[in-house]
N, C-alpha and C positions, 0 to 999 in steps of 0.2 A: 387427676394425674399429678404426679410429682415428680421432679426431677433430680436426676442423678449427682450432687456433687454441681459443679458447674458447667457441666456437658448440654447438650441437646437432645438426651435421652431421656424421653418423656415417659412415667410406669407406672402400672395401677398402684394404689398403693401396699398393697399385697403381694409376692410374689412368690409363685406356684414351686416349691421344691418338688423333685422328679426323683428322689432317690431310692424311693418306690415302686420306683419301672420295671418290671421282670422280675422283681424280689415278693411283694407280698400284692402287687397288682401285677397281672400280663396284661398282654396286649392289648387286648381287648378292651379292659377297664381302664387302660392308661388313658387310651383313645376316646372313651367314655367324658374320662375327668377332663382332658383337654377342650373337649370341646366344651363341657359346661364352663369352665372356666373364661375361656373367650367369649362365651355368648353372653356372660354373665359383667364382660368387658375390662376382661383381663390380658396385660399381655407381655410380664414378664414373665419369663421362665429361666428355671436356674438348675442348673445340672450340674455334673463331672465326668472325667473320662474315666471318674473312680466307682461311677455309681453302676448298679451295685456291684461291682466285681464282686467283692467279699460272699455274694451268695449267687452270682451267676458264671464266674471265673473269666465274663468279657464287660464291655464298656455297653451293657443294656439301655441302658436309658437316655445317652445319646441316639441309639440306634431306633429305638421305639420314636423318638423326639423328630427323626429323619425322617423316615416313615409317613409319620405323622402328618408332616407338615407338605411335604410331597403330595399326598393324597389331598391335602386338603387347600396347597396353592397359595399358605396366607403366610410364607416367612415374611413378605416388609411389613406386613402390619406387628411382626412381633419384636420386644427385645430378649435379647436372645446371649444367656451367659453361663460358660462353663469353663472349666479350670483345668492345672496344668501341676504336675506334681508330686500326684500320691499313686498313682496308678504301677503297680507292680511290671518291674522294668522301664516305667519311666518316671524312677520319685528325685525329685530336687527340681531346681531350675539354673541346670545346665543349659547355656546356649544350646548345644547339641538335640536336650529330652526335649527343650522348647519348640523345637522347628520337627522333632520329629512328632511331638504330640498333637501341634495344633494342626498337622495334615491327618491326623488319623483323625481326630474330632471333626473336622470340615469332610471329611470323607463320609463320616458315621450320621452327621447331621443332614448332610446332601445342602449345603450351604457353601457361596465364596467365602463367605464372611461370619464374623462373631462379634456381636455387639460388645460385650464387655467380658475381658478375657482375666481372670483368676489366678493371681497366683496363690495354690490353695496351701500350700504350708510355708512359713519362714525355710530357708533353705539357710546355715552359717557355714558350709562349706563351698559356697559359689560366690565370686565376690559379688556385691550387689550391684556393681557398673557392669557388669558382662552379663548378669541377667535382666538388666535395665536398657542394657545397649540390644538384646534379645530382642525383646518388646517392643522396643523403638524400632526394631527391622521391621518387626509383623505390621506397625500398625502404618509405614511408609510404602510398603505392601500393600496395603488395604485390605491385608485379611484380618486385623482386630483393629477396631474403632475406638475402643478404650480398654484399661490394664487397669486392675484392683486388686487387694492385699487380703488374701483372707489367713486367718491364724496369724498374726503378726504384734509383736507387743507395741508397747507405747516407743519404745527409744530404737528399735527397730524401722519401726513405720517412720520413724521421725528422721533417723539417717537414710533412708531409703529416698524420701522428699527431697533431703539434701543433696543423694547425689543426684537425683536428674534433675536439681537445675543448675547444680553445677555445672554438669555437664554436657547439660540442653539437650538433654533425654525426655523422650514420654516418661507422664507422674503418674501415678497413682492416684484415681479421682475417686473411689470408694474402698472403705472396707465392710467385710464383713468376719462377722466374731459372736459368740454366743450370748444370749443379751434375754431376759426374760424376766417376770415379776420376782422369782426366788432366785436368778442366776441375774444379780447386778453389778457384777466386778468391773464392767465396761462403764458405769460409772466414777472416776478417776482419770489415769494421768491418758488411757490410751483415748477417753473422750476426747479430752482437750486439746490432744492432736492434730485428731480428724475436726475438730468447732476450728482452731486455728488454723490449720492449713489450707480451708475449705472443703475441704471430701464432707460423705455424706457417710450414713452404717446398712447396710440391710441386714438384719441379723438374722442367724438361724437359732434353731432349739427354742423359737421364741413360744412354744409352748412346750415348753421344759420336758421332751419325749413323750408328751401327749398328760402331763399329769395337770397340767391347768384345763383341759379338758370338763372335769370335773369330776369325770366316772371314777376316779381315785380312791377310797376312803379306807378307814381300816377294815379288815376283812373280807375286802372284796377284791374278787376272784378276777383280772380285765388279761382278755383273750387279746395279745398284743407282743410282737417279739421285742418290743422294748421297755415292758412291765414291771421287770427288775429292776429297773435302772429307775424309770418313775417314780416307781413305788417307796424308795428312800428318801424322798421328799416327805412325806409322809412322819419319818424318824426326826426331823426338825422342829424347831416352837414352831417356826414361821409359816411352816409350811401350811398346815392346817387352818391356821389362822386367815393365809392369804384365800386358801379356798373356800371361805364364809364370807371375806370379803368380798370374791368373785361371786360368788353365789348370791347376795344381798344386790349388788347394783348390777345383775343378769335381769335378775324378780324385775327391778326398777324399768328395765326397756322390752322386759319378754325376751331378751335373747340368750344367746349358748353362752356358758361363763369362756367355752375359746375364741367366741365373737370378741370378748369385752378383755380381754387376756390381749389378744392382738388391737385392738384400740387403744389400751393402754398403752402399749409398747409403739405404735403407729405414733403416738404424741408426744415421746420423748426428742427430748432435743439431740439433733445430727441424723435422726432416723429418717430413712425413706421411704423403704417398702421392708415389712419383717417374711423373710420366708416360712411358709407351712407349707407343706406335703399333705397329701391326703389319699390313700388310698383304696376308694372308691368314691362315688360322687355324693354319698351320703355326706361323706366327712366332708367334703368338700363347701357345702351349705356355709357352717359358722364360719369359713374361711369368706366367702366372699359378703358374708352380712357384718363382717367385721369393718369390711372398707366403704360401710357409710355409714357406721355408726362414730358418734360423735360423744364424749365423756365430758361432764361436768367437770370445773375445779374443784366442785367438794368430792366427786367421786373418783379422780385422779387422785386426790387426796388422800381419801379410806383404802384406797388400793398402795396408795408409796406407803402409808405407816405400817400397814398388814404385813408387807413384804417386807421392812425394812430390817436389818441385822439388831 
């Protein structure tokens, strides 16, 4: 287990993305993957109240998440984190969208509480003291325990810091931001941020829309609604190159190059737990054999220079 930032939220080091609720897993298979995931001794989870609107036109995956956990009696054993922001009709973080989203989310989840509550885009038309003073109601409330930044740049996340403590407002103890062997731009000023200020990263895309995966290559054909977007990695030097490096030190432990994709990224400095999604429990496997596998310096190595710009 690793912990959050300087909190007391203790998490596998893995954590389960759910944006695949209702969209290309139902119910049924959600339900599937959760439990393996918990049996498997998992027990972050990380959602939205935006997931997957875009292809179910409601807040699924909260709702499957509520569900879930209802039937199965085990919210304290989990942490439990979704966001506030993007959700058509309630995008920003207006005092206002805030208090009306995190009652539909605690309604949708069948939960008092939200362990670590998201604010999932930069908002520059709210000042940041009123959606900070927001946050600070919720979490005096005891309906969020802690508040985290995701999509947030470096001088952003860094004035944000500032004002609550200027203004002796709950902080921001995590971000998360997209962060992966070919996507390393979080390496730079928005790192040094979160190392300085204390926070901690969980990042998503951490298998770069499944193309560290490895099933990628030229000419092949991968049945997947995000294939397109994958598959342009592919048009890169680096690209290629890092999936031979994955592929070489996968050979070396026996396992899946997205075991060893998320180990790599699991060892970077500020990280916690990187999210992956998986939509069935198949995929699910290299997700949870990622979080005890353990990389060499020389093979942390062959994978920074493979990747590297």
């Amino acid at each position: 287990m690793r912990s959050i930032g300087t909190t007391d939220l203790s998490v596998f080091p893995i954590s389960l993305g759910t944006n695949v609720f209702g969209w290309t897993a139902d119910k049924e298979t959600s339900f599937a993957v959760l439990d393996a995931y918990v049996e498997g001794g998992g027990n972050f989870l990380d959602t939205a109240d935006v997931y997957p609107y875009w292809a179910t036109g409601e807040s699924t995956s909260e709702t499957i998440i509520g569900e879930w956990m209802a039937e199965r009696g085990n919210r304290e054993s989990l942490v439990l984190a979704t966001k506030v922001g993007m959700l058509e009709g309630l995008k920003g973080l207006a005092p206002a969208t805030i208090k009306t989203a995190v009652e539909d989310s605690l309604r949708r989840l069948r939960t008092d509480y939200i362990d670590l509550y998201w604010a999932h885009v930069d908002d520059h038309d709210t000042p940041l003291v009123e959606t900070l003073t927001a946050f600070d109601a919720l979490v005096k409330e005891g309906k969020v325990r802690y508040v985290g930044a995701s999509n947030h740049g470096a001088a952003r996340l860094a004035e944000a810091l500032k004002v609550s403590d200027d203004e002796g407002l709950v902080r921001y103890v995590a971000l998360q931001q997209p962060y992966n062997l070919v996507e390393r731009d979080y390496e730079g000023d928005l790192r040094d941020v979160v190392a300085r200020e204390g926070l901690t990263s969980t990042p998503y895309f951490g298998l770069a829309r499944g193309f560290l995966t490895g099933k990628y290559a030229p000419g092949v054909t991968v049945d997947s609604p995000r294939a397109g977007m994958a598959a342009t990695y592919l048009e890169t030097e680096r690209g290629p190159k890092t999936l031979e490096a994955l592929a070489k030190v996968a050979a070396g432990h026996e396992a899946a190059p997205a075991a060893v994709a998320l180990a790599w990224l699991a060892a970077q400095p500020t990280v916690t737990a990187p999210i992956a999604s998986a939509r069935n429990v198949e995929q699910l496997r290299p997700l949870m054999e990622a979080s005890a596998l353990t990389l060499s310096a020389e093979e942390l190595s062959l994978l920074d220079e493979a990747s590297s710009l």
